[in-house]
C-alpha positions as CSV (number, residue, x, y, z in Angstrom):
1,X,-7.4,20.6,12.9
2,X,-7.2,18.3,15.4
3,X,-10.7,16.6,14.5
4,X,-9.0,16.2,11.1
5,X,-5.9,14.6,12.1
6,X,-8.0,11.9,14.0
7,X,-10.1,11.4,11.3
8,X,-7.1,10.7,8.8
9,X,-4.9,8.4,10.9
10,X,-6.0,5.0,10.1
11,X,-5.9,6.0,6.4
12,X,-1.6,7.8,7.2
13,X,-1.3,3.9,9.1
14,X,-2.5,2.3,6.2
15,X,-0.2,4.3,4.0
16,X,2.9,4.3,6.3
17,X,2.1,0.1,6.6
18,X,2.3,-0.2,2.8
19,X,5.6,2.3,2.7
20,X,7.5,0.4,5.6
21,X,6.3,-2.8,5.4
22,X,6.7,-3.1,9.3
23,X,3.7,-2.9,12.0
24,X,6.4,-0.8,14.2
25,X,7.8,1.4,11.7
26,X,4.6,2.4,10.3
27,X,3.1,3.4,14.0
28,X,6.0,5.6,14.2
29,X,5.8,6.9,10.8
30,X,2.2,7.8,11.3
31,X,3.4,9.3,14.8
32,X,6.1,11.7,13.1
33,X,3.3,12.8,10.4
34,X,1.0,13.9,13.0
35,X,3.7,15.8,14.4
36,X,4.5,16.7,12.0
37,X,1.5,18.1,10.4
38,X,0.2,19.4,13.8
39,X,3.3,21.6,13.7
40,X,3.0,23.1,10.4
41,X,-0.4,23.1,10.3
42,X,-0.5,26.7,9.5
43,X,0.8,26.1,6.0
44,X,-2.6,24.2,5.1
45,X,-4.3,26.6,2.8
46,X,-6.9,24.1,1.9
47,X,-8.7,22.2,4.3
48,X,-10.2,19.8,1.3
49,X,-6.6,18.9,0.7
50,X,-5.8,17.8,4.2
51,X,-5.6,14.3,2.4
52,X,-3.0,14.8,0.5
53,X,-1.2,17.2,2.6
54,X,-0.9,14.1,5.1
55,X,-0.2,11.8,2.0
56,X,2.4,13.8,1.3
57,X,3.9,14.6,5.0
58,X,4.2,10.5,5.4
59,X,5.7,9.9,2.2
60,X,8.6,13.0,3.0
61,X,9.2,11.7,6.5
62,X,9.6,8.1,4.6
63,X,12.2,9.2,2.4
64,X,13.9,11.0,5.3
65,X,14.3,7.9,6.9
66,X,15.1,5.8,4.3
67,X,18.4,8.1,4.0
68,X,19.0,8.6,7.4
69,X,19.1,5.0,7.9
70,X,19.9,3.4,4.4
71,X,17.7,0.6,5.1
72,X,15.2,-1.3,2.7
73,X,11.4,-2.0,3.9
74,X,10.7,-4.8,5.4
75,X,8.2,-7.5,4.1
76,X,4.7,-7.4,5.8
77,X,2.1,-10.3,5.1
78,X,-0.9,-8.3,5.3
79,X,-2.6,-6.0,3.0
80,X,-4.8,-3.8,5.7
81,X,-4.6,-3.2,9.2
82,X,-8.1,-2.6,10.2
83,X,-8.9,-4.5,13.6
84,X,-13.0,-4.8,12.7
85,X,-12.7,-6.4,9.5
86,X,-15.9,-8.9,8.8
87,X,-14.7,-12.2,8.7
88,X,-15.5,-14.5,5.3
89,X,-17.8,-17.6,5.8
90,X,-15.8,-20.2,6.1
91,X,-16.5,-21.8,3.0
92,X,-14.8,-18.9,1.4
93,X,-12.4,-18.2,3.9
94,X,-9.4,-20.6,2.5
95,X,-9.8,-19.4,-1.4
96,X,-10.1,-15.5,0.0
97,X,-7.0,-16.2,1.8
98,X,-5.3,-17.8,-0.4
99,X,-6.3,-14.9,-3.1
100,X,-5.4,-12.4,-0.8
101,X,-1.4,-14.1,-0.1
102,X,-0.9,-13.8,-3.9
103,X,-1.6,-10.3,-3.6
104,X,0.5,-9.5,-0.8
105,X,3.0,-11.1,-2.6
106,X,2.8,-9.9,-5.8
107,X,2.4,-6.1,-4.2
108,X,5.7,-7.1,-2.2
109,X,7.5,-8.2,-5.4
110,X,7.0,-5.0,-6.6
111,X,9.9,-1.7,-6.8
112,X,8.8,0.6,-4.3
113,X,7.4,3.7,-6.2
114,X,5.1,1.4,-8.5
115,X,3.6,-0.3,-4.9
116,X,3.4,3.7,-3.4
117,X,1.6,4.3,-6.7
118,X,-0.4,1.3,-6.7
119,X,-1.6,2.0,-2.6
120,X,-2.3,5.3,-3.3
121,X,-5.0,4.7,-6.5
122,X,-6.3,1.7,-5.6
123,X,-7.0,2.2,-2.0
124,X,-7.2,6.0,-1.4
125,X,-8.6,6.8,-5.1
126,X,-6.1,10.0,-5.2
127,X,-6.1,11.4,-8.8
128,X,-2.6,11.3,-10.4
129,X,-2.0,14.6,-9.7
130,X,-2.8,14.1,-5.9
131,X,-0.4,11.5,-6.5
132,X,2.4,13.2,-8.1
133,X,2.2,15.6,-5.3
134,X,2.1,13.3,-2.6
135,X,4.8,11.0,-4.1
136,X,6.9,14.2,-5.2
137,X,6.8,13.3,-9.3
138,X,5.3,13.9,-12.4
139,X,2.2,12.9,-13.3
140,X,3.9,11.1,-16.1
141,X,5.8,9.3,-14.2
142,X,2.9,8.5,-12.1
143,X,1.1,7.3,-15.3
144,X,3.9,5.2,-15.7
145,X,4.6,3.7,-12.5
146,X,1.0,3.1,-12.3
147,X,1.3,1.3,-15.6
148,X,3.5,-0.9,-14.8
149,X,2.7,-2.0,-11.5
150,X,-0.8,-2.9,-13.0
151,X,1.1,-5.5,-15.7
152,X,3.6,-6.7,-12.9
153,X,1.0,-7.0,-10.7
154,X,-1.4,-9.1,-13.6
155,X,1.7,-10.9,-15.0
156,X,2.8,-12.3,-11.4
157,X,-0.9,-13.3,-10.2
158,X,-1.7,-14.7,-13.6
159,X,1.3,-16.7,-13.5
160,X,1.0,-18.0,-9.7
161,X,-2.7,-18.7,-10.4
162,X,-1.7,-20.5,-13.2
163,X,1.0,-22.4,-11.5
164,X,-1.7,-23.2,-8.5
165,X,-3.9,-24.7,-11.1
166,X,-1.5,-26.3,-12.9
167,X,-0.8,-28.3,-9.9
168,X,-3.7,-29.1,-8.9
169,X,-4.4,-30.3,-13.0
170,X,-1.5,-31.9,-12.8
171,X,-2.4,-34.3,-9.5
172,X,-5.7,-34.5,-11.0
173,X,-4.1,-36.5,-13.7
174,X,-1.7,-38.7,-11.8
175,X,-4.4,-39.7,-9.7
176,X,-6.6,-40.9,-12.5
177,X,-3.7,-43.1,-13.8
């Protein structure tokens, strides 16, 4: 079990960063988890699921908090926290970053079930049911929040990309007067 747990923490980081939105919070989120999980580990039946089990411990201890303490997430400006990253060549690295801030922002902008929804298919590939179960739903209302997100998400970056472009169209032709 312990081998397991190891394995899985960057991925509970990564999913505690996206639910707090905080470099602090999510450490201790993923910390509680792992207790969490290491206490009650005799209630995994499946160790295939341990995933989701996890998934599904971080996103509980979430929602405890978020009562306990009544607060709202805090904004983050990064999308991942992995340290070993490659870095872009540095002819790409200004448009990737620049892509990459829209991103953020537009995941930010969103309610936070569609952005737990959105994490949880797009970077851990968890079925909607695995979803459901982690986020506590039905899979209909994952289909949904999943749905949405995806326009909000389109909408927004097709409208900031637009309004990046439009600028930049728009200096073109002030300069050629």
């Amino acid at each position: 079990m312990k081998a397991l747990l190891e394995e899985y923490v960057p991925r509970v980081y990564r999913f505690a960063l996206r639910l707090t939105n905080n470099h602090q919070d999510a450490e201790d989120l993923t910390q509680e988890t792992c207790l969490r999980a290491w206490r009650h580990r005799g209630r995994l039946r499946d160790v295939a699921a341990v995933r989701v089990w996890l998934f599904t411990i971080a996103a509980n201890v979430w929602r405890d908090w978020l009562r306990r303490h009544k607060r709202r997430p805090r904004v983050i400006d990064t999308l991942d926290d992995d340290q070993g990253a490659p870095t872009p060549p540095p002819e790409r690295g200004l448009i990737a970053r620049e892509d990459h801030d829209r991103v953020v922002e537009a995941l930010q902008r969103l309610p936070s079930r569609q952005r737990e929804v959105l994490y949880l298919h797009a970077w851990e590939q968890l079925s909607l049911g695995e979803m459901a179960e982690v986020l506590d739903i039905s899979v209909d209302a994952v289909k949904s929040s999943l749905s949405l997100a995806r326009r909000r998400m389109r909408e927004w970056l097709r409208t900031a990309t637009h309004s990046a472009s439009g600028c930049a169209s728009s200096t073109d032709e002030q300069a050629r007067m």
